[in-house]
Legacy VTK file of the C-alpha trace (Angstrom):
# vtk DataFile Version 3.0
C-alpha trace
ASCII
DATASET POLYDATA
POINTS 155 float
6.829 -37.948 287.525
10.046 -37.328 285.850
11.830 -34.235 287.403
13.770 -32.065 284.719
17.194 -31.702 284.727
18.586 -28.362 286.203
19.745 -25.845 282.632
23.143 -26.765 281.564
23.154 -30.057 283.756
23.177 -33.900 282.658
22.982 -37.238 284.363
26.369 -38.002 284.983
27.626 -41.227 287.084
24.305 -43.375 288.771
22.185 -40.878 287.629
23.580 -38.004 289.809
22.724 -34.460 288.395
26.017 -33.045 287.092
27.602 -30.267 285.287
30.800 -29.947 283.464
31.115 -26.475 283.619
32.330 -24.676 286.712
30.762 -21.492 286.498
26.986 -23.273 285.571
27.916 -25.641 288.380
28.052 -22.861 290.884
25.515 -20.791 289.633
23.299 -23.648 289.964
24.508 -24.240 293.737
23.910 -21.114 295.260
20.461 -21.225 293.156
19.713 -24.531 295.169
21.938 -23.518 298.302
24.412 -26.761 298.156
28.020 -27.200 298.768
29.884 -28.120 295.825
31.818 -31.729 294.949
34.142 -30.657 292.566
35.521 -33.732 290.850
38.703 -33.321 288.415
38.314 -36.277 286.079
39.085 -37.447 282.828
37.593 -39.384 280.241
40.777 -41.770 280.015
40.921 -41.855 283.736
41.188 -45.382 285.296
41.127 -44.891 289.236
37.742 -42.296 288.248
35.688 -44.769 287.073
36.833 -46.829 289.882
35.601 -44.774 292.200
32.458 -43.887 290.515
32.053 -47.659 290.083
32.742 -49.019 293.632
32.920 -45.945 295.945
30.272 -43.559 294.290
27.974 -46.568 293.464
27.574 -47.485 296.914
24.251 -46.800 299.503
26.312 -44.967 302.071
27.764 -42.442 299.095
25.392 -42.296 296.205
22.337 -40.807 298.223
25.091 -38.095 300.260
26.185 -37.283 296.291
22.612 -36.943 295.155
20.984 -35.450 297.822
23.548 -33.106 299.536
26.245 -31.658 296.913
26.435 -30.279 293.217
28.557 -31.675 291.559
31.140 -30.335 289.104
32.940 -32.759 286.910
35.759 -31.342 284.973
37.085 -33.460 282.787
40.726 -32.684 282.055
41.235 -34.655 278.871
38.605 -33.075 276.751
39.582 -32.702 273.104
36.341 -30.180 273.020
37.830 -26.869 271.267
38.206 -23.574 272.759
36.625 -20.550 270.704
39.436 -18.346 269.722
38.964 -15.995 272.174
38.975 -18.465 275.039
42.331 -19.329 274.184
45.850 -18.306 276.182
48.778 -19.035 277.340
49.004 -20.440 280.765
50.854 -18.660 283.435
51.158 -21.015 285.822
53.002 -23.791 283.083
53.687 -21.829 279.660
51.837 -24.080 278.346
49.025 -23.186 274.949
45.541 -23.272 276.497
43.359 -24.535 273.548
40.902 -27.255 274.537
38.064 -27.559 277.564
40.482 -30.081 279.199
43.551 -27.592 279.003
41.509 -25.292 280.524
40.266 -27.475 283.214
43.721 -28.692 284.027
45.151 -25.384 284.506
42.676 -24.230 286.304
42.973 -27.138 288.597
46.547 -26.516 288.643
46.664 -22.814 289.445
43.716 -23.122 292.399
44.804 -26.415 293.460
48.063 -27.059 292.779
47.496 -30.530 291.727
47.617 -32.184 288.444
46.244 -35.918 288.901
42.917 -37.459 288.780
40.479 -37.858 290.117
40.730 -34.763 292.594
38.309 -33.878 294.433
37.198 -30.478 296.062
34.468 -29.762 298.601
33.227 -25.958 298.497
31.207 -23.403 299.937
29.494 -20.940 297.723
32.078 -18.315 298.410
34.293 -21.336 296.188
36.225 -21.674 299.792
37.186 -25.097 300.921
35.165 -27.059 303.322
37.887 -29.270 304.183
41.681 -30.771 302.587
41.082 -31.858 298.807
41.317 -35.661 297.941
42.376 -37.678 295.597
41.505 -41.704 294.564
40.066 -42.908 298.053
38.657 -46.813 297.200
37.968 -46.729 301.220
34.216 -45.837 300.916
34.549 -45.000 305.416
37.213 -42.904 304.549
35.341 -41.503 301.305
32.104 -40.718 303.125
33.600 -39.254 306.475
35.407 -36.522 304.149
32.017 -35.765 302.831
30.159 -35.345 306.064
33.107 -33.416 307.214
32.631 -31.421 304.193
29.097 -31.353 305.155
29.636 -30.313 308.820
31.959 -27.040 307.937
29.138 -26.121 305.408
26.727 -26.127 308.098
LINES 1 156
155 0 1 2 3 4 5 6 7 8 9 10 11 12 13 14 15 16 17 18 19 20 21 22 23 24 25 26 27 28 29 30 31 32 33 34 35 36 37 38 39 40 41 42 43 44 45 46 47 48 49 50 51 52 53 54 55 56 57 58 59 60 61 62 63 64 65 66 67 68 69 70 71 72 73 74 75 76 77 78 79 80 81 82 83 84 85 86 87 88 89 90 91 92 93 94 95 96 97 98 99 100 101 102 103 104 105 106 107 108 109 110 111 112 113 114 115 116 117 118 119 120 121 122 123 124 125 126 127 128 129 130 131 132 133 134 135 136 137 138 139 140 141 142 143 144 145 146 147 148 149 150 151 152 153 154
């Protein structure tokens, strides 16, 4: 049988059920009751698809990424258009806000205070940190103890 994807969600990365919009994302995680993996990414992003590739890919992450978390990509380099009244200014840079990856990168900025990819946040439902953000992490021991950690504080 071939299980339907969640509304707003696509197969993103080994076939893991994604979104790549925040508030969907979360709506769908409280619906389910999962912690979210909130992964800052971009399209042009090398060390991403490195992890995706040889971290992600793995049997001791993909079923922990499929099984356990939502996950959130935001991908920083869309081009994708704002509507017009999406648009602003940026307080936290100055900086127009007119695209889906402007957006994303503020916001990643202003919550995070981070601006490189990938970045990677594990939440509650209450969008509070389970543990200390990450960034690129090719150790997959280090990769998957900073899930289950994650995991644990959910719990």
């Amino acid at each position: 049988a071939v299980s339907a994807l969640p509304e707003h969600a696509h197969k993103g990365p080994h076939g893991i059920i994604a979104f790549h919009d925040y508030e969907e994302g979360l709506a769908y995680a409280k619906e389910v009751g999962k912690p979210i993996l909130l992964d800052f990414t971009g399209y042009a992003c090398v060390n991403c698809r490195k992890m995706e590739d040889f971290v992600w890919s793995t049997s001791d992450i993909l079923p922990i990424l499929k099984e356990e978390f939502v996950l959130i990509s935001l991908y920083v380099d869309s081009k994708e258009e704002l509507s017009n009244e999406e648009k602003y200014v940026s307080k936290e840079t100055g900086k127009e806000i007119e695209t889906i990856g402007n957006k994303w990168s503020d916001f990643q900025i202003k919550e995070y205070q981070a601006n490189a990819q990938p970045y990677y946040v594990l939440m509650d439902l209450q969008e509070q940190n389970l543990n200390t953000p990450i960034g690129y992490t090719p150790d997959v021991e280090k990769y998957k103890n900073w899930l289950n950690e994650g995991l644990d504080n959910f719990k």
